[in-house]
PQR file with spaces between the fields and no chain letter, atoms N, CA, C, O and H, PARSE charges and radii, in Angstrom:
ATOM       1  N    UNK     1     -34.283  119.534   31.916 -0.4000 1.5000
ATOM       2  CA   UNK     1     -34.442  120.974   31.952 -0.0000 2.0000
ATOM       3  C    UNK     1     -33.082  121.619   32.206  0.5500 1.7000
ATOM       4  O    UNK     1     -32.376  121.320   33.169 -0.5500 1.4000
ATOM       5  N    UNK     2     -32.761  122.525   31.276 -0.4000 1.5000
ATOM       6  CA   UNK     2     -31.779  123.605   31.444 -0.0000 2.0000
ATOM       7  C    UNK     2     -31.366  124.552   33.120  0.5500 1.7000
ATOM       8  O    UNK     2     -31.735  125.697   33.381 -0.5500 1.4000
ATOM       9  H    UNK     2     -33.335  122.767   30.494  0.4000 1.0000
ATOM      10  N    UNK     3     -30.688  123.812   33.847 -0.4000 1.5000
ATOM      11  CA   UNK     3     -30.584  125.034   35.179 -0.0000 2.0000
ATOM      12  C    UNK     3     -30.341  126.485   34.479  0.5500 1.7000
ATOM      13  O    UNK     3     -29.844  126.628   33.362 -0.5500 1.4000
ATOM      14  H    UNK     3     -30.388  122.882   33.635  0.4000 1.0000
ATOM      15  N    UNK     4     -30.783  127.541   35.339 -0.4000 1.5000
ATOM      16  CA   UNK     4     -31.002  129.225   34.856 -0.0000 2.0000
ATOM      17  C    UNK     4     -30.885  129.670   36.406  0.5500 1.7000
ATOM      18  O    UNK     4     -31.148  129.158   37.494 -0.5500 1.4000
ATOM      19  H    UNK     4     -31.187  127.424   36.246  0.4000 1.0000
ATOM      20  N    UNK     5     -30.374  130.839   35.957 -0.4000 1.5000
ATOM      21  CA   UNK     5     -30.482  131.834   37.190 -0.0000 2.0000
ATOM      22  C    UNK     5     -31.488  132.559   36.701  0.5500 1.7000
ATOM      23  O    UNK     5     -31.727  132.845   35.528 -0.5500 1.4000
ATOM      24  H    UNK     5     -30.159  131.255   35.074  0.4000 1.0000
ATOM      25  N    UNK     6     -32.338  132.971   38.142 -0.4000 1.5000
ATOM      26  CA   UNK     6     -33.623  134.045   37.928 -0.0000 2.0000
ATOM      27  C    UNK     6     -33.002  134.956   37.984  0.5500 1.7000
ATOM      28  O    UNK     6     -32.002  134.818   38.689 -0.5500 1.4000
ATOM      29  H    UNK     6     -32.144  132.738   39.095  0.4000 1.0000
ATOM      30  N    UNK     7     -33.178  136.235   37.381 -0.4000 1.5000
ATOM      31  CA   UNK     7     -32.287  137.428   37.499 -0.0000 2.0000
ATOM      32  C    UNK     7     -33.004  138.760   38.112  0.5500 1.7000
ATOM      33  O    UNK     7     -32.403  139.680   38.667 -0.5500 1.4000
ATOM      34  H    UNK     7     -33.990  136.348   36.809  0.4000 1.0000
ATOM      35  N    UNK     8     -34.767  138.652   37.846 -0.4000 1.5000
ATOM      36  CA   UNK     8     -35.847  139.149   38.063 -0.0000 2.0000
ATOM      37  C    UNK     8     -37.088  138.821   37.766  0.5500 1.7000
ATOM      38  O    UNK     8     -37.405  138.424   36.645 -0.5500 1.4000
ATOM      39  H    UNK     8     -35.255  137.904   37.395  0.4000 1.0000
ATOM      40  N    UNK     9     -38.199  139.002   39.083 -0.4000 1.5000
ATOM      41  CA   UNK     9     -39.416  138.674   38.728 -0.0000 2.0000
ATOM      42  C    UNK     9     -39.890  139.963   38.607  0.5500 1.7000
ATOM      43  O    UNK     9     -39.266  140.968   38.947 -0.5500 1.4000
ATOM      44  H    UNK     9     -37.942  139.324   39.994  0.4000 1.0000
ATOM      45  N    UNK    10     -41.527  139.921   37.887 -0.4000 1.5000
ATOM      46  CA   UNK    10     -42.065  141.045   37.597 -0.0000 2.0000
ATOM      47  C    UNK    10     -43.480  140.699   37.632  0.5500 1.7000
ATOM      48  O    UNK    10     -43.899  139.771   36.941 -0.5500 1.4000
ATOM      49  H    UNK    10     -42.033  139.105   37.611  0.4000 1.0000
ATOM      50  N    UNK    11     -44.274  141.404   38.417 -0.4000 1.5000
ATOM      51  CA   UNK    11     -45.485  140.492   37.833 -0.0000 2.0000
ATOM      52  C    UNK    11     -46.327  140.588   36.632  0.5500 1.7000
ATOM      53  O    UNK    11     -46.470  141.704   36.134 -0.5500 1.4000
ATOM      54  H    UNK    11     -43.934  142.157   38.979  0.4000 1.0000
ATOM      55  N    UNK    12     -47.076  139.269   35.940 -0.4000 1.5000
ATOM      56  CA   UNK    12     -47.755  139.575   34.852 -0.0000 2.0000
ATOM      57  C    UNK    12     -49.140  140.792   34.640  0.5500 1.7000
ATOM      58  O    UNK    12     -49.951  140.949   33.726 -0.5500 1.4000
ATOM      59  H    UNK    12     -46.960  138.362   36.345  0.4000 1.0000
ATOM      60  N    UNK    13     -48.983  141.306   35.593 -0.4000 1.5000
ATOM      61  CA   UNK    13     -50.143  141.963   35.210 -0.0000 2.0000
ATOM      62  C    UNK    13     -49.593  143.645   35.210  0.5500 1.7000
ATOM      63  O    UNK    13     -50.321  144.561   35.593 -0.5500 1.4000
ATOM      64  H    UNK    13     -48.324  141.178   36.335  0.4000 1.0000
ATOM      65  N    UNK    14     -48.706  143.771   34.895 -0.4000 1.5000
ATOM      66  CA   UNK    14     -48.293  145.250   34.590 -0.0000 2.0000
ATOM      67  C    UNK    14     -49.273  146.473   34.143  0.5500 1.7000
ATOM      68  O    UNK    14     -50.165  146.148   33.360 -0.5500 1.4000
ATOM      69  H    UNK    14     -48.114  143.027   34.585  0.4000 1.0000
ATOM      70  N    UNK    15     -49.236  147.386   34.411 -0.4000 1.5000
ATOM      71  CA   UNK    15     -50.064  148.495   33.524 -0.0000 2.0000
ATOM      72  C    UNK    15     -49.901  148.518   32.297  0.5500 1.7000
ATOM      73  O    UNK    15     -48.783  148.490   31.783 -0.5500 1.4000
ATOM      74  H    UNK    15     -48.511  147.650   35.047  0.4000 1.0000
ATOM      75  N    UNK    16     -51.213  148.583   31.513 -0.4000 1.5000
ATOM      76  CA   UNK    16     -51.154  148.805   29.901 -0.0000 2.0000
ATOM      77  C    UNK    16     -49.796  149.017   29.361  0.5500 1.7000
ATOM      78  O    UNK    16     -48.873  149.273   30.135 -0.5500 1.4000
ATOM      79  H    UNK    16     -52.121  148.606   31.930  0.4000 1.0000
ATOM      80  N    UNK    17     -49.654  148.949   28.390 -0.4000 1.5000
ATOM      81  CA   UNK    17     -47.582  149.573   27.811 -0.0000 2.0000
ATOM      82  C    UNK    17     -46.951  149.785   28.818  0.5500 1.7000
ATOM      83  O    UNK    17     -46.343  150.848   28.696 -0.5500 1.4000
ATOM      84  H    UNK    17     -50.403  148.741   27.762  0.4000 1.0000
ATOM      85  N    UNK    18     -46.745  149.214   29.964 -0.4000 1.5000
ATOM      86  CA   UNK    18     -45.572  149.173   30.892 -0.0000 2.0000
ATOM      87  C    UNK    18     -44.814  147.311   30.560  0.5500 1.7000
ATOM      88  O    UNK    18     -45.631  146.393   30.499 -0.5500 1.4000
ATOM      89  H    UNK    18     -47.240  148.350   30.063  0.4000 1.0000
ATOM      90  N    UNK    19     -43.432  147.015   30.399 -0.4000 1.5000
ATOM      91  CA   UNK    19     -42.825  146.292   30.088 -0.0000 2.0000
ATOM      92  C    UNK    19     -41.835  146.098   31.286  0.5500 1.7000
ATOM      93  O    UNK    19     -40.669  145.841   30.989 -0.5500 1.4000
ATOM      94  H    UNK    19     -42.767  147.761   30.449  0.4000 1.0000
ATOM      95  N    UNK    20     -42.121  146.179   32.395 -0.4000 1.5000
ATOM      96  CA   UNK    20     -40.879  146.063   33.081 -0.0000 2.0000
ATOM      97  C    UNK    20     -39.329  145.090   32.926  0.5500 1.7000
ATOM      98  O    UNK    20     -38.114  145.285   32.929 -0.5500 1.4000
ATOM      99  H    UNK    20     -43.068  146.388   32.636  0.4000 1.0000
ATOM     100  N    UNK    21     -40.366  143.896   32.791 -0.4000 1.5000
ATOM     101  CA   UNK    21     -39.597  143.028   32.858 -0.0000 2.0000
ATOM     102  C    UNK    21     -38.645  142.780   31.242  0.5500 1.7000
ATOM     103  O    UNK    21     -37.664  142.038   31.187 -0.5500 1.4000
ATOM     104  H    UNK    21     -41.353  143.738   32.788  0.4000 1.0000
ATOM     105  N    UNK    22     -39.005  143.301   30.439 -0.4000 1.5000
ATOM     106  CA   UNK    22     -38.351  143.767   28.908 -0.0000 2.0000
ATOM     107  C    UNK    22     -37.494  144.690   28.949  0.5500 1.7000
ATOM     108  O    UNK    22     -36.463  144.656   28.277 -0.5500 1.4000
ATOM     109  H    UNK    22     -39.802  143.904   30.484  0.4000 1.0000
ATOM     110  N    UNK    23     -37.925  146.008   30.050 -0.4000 1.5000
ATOM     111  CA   UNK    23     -36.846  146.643   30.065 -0.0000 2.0000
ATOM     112  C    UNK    23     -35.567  146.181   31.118  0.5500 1.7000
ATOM     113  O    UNK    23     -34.407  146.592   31.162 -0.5500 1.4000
ATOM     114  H    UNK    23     -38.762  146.036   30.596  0.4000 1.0000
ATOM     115  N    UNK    24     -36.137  145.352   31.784 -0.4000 1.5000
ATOM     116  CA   UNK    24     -34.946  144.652   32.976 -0.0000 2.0000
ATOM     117  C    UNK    24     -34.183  144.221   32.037  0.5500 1.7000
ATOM     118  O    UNK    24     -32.996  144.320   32.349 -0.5500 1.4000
ATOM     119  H    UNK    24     -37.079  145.018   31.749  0.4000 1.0000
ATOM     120  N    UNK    25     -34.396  143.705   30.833 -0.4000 1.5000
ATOM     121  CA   UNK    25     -33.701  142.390   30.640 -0.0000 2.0000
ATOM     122  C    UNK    25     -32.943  143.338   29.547  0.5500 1.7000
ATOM     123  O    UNK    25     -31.732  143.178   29.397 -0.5500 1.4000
ATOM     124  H    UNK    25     -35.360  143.624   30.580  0.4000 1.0000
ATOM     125  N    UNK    26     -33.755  144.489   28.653 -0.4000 1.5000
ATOM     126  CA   UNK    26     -32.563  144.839   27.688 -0.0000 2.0000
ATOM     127  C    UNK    26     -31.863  145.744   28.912  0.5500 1.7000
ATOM     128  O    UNK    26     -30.657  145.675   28.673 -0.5500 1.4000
ATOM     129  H    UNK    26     -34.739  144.619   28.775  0.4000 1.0000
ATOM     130  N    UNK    27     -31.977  146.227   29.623 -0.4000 1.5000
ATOM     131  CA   UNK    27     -31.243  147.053   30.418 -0.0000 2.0000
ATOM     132  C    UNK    27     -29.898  145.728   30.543  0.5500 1.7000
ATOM     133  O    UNK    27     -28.769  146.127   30.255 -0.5500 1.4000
ATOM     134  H    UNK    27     -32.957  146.284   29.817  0.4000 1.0000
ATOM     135  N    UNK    28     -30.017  144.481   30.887 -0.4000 1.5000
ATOM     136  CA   UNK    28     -28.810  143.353   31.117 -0.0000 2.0000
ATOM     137  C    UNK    28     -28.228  142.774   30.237  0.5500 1.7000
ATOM     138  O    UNK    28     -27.059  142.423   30.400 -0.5500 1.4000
ATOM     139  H    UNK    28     -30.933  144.157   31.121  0.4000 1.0000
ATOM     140  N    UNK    29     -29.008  142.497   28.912 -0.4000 1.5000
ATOM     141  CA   UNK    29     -28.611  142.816   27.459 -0.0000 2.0000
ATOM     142  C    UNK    29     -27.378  143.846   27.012  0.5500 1.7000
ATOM     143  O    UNK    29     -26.338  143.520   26.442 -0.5500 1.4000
ATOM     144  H    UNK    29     -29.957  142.782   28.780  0.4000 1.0000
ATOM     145  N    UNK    30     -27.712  144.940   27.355 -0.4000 1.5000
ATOM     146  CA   UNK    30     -26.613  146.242   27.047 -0.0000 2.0000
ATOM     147  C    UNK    30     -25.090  146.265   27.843  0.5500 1.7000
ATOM     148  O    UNK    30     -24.196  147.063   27.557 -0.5500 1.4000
ATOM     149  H    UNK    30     -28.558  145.206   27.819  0.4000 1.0000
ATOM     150  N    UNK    31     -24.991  145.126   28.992 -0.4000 1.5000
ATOM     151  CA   UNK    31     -24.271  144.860   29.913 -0.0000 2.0000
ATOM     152  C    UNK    31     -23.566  143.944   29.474  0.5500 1.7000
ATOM     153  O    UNK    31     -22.443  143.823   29.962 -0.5500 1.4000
ATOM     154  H    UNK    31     -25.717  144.479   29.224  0.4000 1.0000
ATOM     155  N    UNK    32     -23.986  143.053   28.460 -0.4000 1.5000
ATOM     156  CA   UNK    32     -23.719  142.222   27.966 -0.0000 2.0000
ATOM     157  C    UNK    32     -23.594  140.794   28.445  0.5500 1.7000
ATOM     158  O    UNK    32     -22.620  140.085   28.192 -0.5500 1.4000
ATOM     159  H    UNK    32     -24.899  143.151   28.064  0.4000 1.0000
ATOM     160  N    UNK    33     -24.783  140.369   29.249 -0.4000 1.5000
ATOM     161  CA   UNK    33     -25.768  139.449   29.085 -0.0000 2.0000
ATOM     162  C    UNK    33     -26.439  138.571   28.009  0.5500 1.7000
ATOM     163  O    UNK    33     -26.704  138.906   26.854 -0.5500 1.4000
ATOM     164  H    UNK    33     -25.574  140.945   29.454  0.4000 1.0000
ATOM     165  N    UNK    34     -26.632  137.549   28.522 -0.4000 1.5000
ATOM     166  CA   UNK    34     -27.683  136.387   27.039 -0.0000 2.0000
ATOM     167  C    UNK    34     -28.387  136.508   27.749  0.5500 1.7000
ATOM     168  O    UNK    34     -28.044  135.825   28.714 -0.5500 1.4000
ATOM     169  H    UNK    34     -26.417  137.277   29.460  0.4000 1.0000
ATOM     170  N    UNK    35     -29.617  137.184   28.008 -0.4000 1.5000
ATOM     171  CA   UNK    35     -30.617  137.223   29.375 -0.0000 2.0000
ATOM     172  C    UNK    35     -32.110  136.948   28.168  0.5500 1.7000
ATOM     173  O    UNK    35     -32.060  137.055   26.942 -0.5500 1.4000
ATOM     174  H    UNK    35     -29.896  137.738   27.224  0.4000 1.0000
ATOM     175  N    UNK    36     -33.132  136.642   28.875 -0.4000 1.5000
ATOM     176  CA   UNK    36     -34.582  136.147   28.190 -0.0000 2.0000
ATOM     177  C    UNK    36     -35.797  136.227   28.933  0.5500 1.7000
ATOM     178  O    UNK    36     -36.023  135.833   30.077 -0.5500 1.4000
ATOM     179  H    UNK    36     -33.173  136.555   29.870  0.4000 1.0000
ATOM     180  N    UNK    37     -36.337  136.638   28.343 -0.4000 1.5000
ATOM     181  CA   UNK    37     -37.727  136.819   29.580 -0.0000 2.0000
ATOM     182  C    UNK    37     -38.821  135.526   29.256  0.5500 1.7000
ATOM     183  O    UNK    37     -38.999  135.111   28.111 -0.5500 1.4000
ATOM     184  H    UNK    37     -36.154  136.958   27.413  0.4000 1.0000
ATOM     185  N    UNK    38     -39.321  135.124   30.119 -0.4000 1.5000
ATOM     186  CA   UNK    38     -40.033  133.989   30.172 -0.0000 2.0000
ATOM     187  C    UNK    38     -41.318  133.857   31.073  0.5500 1.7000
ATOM     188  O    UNK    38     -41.298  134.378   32.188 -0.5500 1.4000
ATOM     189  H    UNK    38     -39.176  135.461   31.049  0.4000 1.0000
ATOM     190  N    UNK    39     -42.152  133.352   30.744 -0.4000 1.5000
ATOM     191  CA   UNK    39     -43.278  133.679   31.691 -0.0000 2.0000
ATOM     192  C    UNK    39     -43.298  132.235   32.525  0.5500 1.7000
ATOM     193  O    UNK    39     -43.035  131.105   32.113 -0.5500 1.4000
ATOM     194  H    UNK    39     -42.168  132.928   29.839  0.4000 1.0000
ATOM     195  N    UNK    40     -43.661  132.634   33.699 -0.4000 1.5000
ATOM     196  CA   UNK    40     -44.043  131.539   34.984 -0.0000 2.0000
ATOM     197  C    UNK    40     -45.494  131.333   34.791  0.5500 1.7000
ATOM     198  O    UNK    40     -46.126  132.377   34.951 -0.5500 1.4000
ATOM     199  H    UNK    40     -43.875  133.552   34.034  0.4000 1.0000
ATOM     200  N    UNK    41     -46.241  130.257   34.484 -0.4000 1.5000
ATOM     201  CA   UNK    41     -47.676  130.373   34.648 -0.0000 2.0000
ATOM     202  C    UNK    41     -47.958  129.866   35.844  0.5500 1.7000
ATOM     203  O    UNK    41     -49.113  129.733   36.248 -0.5500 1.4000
ATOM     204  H    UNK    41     -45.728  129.409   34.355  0.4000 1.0000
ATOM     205  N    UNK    42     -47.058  129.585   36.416 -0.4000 1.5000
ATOM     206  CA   UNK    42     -48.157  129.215   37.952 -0.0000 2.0000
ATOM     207  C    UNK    42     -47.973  130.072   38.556  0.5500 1.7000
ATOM     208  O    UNK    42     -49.001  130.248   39.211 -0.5500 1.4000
ATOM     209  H    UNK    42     -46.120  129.693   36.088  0.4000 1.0000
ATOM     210  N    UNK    43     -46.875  131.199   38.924 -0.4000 1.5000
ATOM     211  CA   UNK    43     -46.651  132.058   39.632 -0.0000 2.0000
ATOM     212  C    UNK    43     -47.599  133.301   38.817  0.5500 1.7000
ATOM     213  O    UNK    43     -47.870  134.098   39.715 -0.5500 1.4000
ATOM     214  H    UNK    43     -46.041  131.056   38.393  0.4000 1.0000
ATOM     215  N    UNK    44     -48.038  133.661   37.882 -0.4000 1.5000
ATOM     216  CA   UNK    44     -48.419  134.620   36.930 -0.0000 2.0000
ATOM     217  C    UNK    44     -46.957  135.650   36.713  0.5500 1.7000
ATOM     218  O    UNK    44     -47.162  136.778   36.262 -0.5500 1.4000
ATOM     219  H    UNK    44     -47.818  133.014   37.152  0.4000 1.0000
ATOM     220  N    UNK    45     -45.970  135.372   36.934 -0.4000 1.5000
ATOM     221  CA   UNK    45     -44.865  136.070   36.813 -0.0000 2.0000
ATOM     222  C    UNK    45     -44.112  135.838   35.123  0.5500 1.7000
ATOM     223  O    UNK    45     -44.182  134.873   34.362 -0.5500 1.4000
ATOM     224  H    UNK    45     -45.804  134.457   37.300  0.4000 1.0000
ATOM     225  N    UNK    46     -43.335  137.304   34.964 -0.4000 1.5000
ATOM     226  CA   UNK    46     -42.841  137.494   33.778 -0.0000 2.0000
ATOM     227  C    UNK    46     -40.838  137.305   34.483  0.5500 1.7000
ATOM     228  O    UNK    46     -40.312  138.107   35.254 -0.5500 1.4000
ATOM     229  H    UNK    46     -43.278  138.088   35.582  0.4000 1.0000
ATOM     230  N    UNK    47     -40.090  135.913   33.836 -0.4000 1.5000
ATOM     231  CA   UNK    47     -38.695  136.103   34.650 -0.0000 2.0000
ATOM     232  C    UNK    47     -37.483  136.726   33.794  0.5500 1.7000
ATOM     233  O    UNK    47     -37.283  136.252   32.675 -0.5500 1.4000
ATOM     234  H    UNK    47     -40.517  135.261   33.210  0.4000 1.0000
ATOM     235  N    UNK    48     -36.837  137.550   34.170 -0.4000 1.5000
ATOM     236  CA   UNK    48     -35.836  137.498   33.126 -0.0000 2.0000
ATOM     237  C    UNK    48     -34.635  136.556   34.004  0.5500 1.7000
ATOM     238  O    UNK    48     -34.125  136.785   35.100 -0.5500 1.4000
ATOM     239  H    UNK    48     -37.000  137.935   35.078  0.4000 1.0000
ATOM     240  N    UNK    49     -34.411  135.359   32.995 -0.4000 1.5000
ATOM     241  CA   UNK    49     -33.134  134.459   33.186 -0.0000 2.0000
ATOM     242  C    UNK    49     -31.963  134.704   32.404  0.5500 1.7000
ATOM     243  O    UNK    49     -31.826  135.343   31.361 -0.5500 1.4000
ATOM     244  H    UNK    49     -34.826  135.173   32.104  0.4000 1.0000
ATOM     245  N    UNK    50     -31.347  134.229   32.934 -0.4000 1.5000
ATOM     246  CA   UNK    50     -30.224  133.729   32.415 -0.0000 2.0000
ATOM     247  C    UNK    50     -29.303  132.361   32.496  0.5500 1.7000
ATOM     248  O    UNK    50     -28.749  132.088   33.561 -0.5500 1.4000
ATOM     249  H    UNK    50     -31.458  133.710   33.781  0.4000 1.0000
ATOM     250  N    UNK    51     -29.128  131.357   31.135 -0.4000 1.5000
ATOM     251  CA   UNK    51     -28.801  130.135   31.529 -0.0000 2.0000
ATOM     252  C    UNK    51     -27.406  129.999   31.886  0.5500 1.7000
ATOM     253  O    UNK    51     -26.443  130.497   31.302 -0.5500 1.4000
ATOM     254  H    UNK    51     -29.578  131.579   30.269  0.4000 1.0000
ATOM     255  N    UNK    52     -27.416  129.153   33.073 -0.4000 1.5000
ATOM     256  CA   UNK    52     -26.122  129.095   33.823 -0.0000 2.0000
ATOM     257  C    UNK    52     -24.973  129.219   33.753  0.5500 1.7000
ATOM     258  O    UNK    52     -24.296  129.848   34.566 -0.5500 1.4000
ATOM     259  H    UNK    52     -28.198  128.749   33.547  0.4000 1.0000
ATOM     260  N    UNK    53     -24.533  128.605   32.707 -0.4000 1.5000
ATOM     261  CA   UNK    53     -23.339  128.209   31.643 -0.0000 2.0000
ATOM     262  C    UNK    53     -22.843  129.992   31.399  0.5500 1.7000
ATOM     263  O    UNK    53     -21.640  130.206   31.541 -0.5500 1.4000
ATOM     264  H    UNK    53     -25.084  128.094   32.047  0.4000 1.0000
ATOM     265  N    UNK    54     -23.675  131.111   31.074 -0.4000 1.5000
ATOM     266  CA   UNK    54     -23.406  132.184   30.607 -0.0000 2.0000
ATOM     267  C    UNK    54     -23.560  133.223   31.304  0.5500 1.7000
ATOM     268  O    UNK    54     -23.533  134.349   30.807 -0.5500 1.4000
ATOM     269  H    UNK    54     -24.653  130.937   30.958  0.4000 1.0000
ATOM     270  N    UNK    55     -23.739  132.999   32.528 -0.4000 1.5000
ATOM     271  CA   UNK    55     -23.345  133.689   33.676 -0.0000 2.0000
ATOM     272  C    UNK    55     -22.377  134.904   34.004  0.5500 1.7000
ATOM     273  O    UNK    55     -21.713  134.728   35.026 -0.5500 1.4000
ATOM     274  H    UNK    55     -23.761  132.084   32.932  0.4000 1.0000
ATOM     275  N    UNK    56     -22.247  135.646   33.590 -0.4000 1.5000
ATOM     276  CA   UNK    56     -20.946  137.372   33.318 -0.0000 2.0000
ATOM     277  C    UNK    56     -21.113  138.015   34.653  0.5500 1.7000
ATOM     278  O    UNK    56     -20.519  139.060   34.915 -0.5500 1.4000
ATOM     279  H    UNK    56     -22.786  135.789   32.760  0.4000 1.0000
């Protein structure tokens, strides 16, 4: 497995069309970040990472 930094959790159950964790991540994107959102299924959490190596 790839080491990652968590950058943010969010939880999966957001309100209808609320994206938090999409907008976390293009918000770190625009910063210029390789950032990715990924879901935790045991936690029910949505993460935005980032893999180690690319760290800014």
């Amino acid at each position: 497995m790839t080491a990652r930094e968590v950058l943010g959790r969010f939880p999966a159950g957001a309100p209808r069309g609320s994206w938090p964790a999409e907008e976390f991540a293009e918000a770190r994107r625009a910063e210029g970040q390789a950032v990715t959102v990924v879901q935790d299924i045991r936690t029910d959490e949505f993460l935005v990472v980032v893999p180690a190596g690319d760290q800014r």
